[in-house]
N, C-alpha and C positions, 0 to 999 in steps of 0.2 A: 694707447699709452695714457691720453688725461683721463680717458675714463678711470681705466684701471688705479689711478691715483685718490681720482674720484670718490670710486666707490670704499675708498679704505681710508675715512676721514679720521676711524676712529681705531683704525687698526696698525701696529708694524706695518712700516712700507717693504721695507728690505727684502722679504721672505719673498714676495710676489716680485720686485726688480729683478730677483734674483733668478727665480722662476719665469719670465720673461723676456728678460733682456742678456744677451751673452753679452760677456765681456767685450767681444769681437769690435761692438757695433757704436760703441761709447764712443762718438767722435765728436770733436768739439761743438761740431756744426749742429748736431744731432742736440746734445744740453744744451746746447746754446737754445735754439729752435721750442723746446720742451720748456724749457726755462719762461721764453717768450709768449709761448701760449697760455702756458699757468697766470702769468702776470695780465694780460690780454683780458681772460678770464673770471678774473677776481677769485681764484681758486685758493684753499687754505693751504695758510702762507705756512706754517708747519709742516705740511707735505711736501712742500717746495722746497725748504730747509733740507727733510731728508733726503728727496731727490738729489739734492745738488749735493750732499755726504759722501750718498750712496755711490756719487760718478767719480769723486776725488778716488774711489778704491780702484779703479782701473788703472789696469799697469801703462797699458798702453796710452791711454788716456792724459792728454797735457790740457789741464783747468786754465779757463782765459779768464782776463778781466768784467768781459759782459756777461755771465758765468753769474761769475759772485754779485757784480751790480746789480742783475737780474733777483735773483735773489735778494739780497738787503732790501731792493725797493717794495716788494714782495711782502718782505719782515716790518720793514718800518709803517709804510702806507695800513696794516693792520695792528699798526702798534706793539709789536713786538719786539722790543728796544730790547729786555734780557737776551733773547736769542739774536740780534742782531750782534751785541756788541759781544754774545761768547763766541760766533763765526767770526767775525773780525780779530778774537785771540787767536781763534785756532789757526787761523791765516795768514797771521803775523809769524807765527812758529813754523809752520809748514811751506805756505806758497805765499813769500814779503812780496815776490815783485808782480801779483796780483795786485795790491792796493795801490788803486791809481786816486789822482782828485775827484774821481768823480765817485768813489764808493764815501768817501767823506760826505761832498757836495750831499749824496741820498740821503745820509744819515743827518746832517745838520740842518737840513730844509724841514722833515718829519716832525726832529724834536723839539724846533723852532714853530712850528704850526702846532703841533700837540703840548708841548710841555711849557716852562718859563724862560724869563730870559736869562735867568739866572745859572738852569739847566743847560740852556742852549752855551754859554760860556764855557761852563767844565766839561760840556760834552769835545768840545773845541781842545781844552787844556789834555783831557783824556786822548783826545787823537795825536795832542802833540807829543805825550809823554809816557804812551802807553801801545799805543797802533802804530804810529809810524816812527818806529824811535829808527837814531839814527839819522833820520832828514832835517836839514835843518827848514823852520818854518820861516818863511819870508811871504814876498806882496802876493804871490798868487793862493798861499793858503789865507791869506789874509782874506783874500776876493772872494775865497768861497765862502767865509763866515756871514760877511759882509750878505753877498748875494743871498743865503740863508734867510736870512729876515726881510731883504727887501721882495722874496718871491713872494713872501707872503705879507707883503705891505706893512709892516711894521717900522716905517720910516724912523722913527723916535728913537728907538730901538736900533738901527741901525747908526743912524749918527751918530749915537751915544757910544757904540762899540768904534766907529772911524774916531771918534775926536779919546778915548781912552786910551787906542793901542795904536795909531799912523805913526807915531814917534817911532815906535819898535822895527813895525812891519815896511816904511819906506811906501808909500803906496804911489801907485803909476796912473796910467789916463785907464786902464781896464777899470781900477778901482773906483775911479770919477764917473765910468760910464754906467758903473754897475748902479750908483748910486743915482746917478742922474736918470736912470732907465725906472726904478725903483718911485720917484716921485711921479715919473711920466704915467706909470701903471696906475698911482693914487688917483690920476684922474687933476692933482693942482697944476695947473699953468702954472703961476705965479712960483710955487718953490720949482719949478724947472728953471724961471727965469732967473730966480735971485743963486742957485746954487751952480751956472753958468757961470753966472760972476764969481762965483768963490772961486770956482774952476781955473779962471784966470789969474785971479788974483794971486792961486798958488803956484801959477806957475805951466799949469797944464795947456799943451795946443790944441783945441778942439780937433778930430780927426772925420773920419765919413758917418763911425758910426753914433759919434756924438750928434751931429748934424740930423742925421736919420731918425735919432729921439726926439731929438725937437722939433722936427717936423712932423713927426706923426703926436706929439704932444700937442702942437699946433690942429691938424688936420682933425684931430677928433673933438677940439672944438668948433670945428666948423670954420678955422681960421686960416682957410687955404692961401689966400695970399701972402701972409704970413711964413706959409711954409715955402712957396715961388721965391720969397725975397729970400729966402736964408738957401735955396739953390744957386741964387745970383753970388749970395757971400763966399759960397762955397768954391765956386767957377773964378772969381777973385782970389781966391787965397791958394788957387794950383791943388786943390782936397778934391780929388775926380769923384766925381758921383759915380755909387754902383747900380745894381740891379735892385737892390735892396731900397737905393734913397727912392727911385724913379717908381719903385713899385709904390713906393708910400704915398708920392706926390699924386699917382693915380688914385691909390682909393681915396686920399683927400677932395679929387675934385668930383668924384663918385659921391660921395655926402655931402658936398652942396651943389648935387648934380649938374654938374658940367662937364657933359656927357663926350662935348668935342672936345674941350682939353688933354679929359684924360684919355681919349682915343690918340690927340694929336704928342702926347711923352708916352703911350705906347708904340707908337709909329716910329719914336725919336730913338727908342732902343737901340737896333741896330747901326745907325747915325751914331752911335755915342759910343761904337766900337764894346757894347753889352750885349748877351742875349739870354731873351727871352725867357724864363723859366716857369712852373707851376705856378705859382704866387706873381706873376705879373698877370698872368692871365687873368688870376681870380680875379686879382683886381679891378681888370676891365671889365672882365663878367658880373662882378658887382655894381659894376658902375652902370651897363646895362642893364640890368632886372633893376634896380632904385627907379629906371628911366621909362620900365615897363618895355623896352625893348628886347623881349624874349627873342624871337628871332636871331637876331646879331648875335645873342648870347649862347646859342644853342648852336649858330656859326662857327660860333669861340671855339668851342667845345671841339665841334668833327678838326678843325683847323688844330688844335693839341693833337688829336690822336694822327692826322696825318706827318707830324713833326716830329712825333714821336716821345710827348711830353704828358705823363702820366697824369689821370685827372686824381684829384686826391680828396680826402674828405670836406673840404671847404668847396675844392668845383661842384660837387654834388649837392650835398646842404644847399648853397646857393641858387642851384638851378630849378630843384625841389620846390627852392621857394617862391620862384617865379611862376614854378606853373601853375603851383598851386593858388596863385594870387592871379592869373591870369588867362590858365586855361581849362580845360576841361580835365575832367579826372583820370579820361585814357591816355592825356599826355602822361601825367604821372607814374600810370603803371606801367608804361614803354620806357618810360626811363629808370622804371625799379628794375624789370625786366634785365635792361643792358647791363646796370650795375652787377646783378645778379652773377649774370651771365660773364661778366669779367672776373668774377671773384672777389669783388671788390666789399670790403667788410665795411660799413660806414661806422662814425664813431657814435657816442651815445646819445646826444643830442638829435642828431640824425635819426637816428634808429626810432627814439620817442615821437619824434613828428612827422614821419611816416605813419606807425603804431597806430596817432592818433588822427591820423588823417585817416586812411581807412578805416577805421573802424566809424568816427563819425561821419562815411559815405559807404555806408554800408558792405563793406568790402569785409568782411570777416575773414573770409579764408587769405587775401592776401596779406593778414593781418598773422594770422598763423604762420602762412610761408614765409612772412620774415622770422618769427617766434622759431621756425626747425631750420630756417636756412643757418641764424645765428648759430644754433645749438650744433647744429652740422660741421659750424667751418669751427669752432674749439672756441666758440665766446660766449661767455655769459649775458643776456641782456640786462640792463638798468631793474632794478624793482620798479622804478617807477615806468616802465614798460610794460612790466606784469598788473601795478595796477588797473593799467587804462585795458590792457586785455581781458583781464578776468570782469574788468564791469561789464564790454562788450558780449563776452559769453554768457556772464549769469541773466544780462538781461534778454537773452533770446535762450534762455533754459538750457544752455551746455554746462549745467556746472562740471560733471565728468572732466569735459575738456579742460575746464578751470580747474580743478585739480591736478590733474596731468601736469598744467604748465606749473602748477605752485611746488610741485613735487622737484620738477627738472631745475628749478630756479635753486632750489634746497641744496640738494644732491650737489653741484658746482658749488657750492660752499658761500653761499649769497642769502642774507638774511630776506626775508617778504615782509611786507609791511605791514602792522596792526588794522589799518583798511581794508586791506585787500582778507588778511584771514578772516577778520567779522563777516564781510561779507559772504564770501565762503558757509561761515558760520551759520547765519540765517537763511542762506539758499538751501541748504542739505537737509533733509532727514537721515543722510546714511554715518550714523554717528564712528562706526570702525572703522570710515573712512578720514571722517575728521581727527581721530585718535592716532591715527596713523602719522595724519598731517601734523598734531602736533609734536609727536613723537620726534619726529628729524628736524622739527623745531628747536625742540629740549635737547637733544642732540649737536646741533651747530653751537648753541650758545656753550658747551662746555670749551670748545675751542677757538668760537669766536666772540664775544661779549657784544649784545646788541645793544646798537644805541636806541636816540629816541624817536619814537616812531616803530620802532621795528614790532611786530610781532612776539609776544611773548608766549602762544599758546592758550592751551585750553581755559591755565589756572586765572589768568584775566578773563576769562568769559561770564556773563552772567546768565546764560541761556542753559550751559552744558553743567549740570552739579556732578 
């Protein structure tokens, strides 16, 4: 099915869903699934559009909310705000009780990080007056505004929207934490500390997960004790710690490694009537490899799967990076190996520092087998994946293969970058090969507009007249 979508970048999808897919088989779980891998993928967000048209036509077929979300994130993240906002009409009129907060929350974070703030306001006013008519907007539409700008660290920008419109919207401790979380991201201690106080002043009771900001505000500067006293505060004021604070306090003592601490409030979990979850684990796991305690950490690890608590892209990454800092190159591929072998997709960070691990330990081919594993399981990898690939082949004289992979990176509807085709450029004599390459170059860019860095083809070259 992605393929088939795929391969019709530039065609009607309809004809071939049509010819494809029965009616029969449209189930939610199915577009849901389809949706998610398109998204997964970085697959053009247009196709996905009609995909998800194409399923509203089944009779049988009831359209959910992760459906449409899937889509819009799809539309927005490649900046197709016209076609986002005509799906959100047609939605309004057809299926209202699809639009939940979080197809908003997709839409105002996109236009908020690509557009102005000026934009991001009327896109706000248009949802209130135009998408969700009828509801009346209060504090939690407010929070998603709010949250808009602070995901994307626009503190300034955010205040300036709380201190213009909190009269209207009444805003709650979400709204404070939203904000409070939002300075924590920036990275200032200090506006965490003074906007605490404002917090107060207004009125607001700190809660767990206020607490939990400011501890890991704290812990990533390195000011773990800092973060221990405001556990004390918290055990003081009847605010039960969760799994969430305890995890933080662990990776705090994990970066100023204090390796029995944070063993001794993983231990405390259970004691504290919490258990245990992915993200405490990491924690410890982290805290270990910082410690060069591979082992223990690798312990961690068999001890999740006997528990029955899934490792996730942070266990891996993490442990990747202990071996690679500590042991030999076969531990590595025994653990690419298990990954593998679970099905486990890592995410793109991952993917690139494996990539570039073997390739710079001479591992070509299992540089590859993550290159078809990827392409196997419905994901695109990173371009900058394909960079560090294609230099490893052209420089042991695979350009063929180097083509191949610039080809499959295309086709997935994922721009390659102006490095990687030069290079290309200057390895080849087979020029109706590179004609080729550029062709589904010039091709994407009709429906996707490359930024900078991307590949423009041939017409940049100064090799090919």
């Amino acid at each position: 099915m992605l393929m088939l979508i795929r391969l019709r970048q530039n065609q009607p999808l309809q004809p071939t869903l049509l010819q494809f897919i029965p009616p029969a088989i449209l189930s939610t779980s199915f577009v849901e699934n389809v949706l998610g891998q398109l998204f997964a993928s970085h697959s053009n967000g247009l196709k996905a559009l009609e995909f998800f048209k194409f399923s509203l036509q089944g009779l049988q077929f009831h359209p959910s909310s992760d459906a449409l979300e899937k889509t819009l994130h799809i539309l927005a993240r490649m900046r197709y705000f016209d076609k986002a906002w005509e799906l959100l009409e047609e939605i309004r009129k057809t299926h209202p009780a699809l639009l939940k907060l979080k197809s908003m929350s997709i839409m105002l974070s996109k236009i908020a990080k690509y557009k102005s703030y000026e934009e991001t306001l009327e896109a706000f006013r248009r949802m209130e007056c135009d998408i969700f008519v009828g509801r009346k907007f209060g504090a939690d539409e407010f929070n998603v505004l709010i949250k808009a700008f602070c995901t994307q660290r626009q503190m300034k920008e955010a205040r300036s929207v709380f201190r213009k419109m909190h009269e209207r919207f009444s805003p709650n401790t979400k709204t404070m934490n939203i904000l409070l979380l939002g300075f924590k991201e920036s990275g200032d201690v200090t506006s965490v500390e003074l906007f605490c106080h404002e917090m107060a002043k207004r009125g607001f009771k700190p809660d767990s997960i206020t607490y939990n900001i400011r501890m890991d505000a704290y812990c990533k500067k390195g000011r773990f004790v800092d973060g221990l006293r405001l556990l004390e505060e918290m055990e003081r004021r009847n605010c039960i710690p969760t799994i969430e604070t305890i995890t933080t306090l662990i990776h705090g003592a994990g970066l100023v490694r204090n390796t029995s601490k944070a063993r001794q409030l993983f231990d405390e979990i259970p004691l504290r009537n919490l258990v245990p979850d992915s993200g405490a684990y990491n924690a410890l796991i982290s805290s270990l490899v910082r410690s060069e305690d591979i082992n223990s950490a690798l312990s961690l690890m068999d001890e999740m799967v006997e528990k029955n608590i899934e490792h996730d892209s942070v266990t891996y990454h993490t442990i990747f990076l202990g071996l690679m800092r500590s042991r030999s190159i076969e531990a590595v591929i025994e653990l690419y190996h298990k990954m593998t072998e679970r099905n486990f997709v890592p995410k793109s960070t991952t993917v690139v520092m494996l990539m570039k691990y073997f390739c710079q330990n001479s591992q070509l081919d299992l540089s590859l087998s993550l290159w078809r594993y990827l392409l196997n399981k419905g994901y695109c990898p990173h371009s900058h994946a394909l960079d560090i690939l294609i230099t490893a082949l052209c420089s042991r004289g695979l350009v063929q293969v180097a083509f191949e992979c610039s080809k499959q990176l295309l086709e997935r509807g994922r721009h390659m970058s102006e490095a990687s085709f030069l290079m290309l450029e200057r390895q080849t004599g087979n020029i109706d090969q590179l004609k080729k390459l550029d062709q589904m170059i010039k091709k994407l860019q009709t429906v996707l507009p490359p930024s900078r860095g991307h590949a423009k083809g041939i017409s940049s070259s100064k090799v090919i007249e």
